[in-house]
C-alpha positions in Angstrom: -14.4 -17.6 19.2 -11.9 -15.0 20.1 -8.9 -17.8 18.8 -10.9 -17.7 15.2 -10.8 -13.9 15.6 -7.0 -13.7 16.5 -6.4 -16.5 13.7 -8.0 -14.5 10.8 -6.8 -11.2 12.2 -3.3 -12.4 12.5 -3.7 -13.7 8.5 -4.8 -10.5 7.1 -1.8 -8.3 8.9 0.0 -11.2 7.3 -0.8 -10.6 4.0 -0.7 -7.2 4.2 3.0 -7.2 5.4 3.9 -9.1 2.5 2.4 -7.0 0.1 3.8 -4.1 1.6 6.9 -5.6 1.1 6.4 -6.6 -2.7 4.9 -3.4 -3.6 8.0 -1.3 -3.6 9.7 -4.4 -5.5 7.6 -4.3 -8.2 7.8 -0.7 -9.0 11.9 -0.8 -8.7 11.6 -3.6 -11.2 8.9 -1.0 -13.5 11.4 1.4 -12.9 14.0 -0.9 -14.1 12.8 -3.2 -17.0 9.8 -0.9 -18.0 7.7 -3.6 -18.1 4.3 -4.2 -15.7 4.5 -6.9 -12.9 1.3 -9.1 -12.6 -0.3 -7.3 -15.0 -0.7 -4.5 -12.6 0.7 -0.9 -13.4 1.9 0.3 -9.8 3.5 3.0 -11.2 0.2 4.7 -13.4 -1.9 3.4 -10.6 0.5 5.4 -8.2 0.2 8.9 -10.7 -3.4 8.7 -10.9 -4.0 8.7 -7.4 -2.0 11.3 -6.5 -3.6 13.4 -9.9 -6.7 12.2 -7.9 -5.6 13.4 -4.6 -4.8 16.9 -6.5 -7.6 17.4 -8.0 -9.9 17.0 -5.2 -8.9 19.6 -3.2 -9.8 19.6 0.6 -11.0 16.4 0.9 -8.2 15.1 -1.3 -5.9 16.5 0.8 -7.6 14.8 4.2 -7.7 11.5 2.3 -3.6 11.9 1.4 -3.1 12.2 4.7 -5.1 9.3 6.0 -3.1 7.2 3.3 0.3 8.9 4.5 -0.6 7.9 8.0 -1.5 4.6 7.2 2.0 3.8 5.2 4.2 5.5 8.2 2.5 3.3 11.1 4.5 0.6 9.7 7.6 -0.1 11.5 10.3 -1.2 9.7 11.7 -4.1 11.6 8.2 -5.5 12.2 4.8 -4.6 10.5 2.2 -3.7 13.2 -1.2 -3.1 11.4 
């Protein structure tokens, strides 16, 4: 049981390494081309979350920082969630 726990823990930190890498990819190529990747908007997504974060005040502030630690536990040679 605790091999099927490792194996499906092990995917997810998998996939979420690779999205962390192609999320700043696709908004350099936004940036870029100004067109959307996948049909996704990163970049509006990105502004309405932080107009989100603004205008929530305490608890958006607490919830920022939750997101801000949970982007800077990465390390950069080798993702760790």
């Amino acid at each position: 049981m605790e091999k099927v726990i490792n194996y499906i823990t092990g995917f997810f930190k998998g996939l979420v390494c690779i999205m962390m890498a192609i999320i700043p990819v696709t908004i350099l190529w936004t940036l870029l081309t100004g067109e959307v990747v996948f049909g996704i908007d990163f970049i509006g997504n990105l502004m309405a979350m932080i107009t989100a974060f603004g205008s929530a005040g305490f608890v958006g502030l607490i919830t920022l920082l939750f997101v801000v630690y949970f982007f800077m536990c990465c390390d950069n040679s080798k993702c760790k969630y």
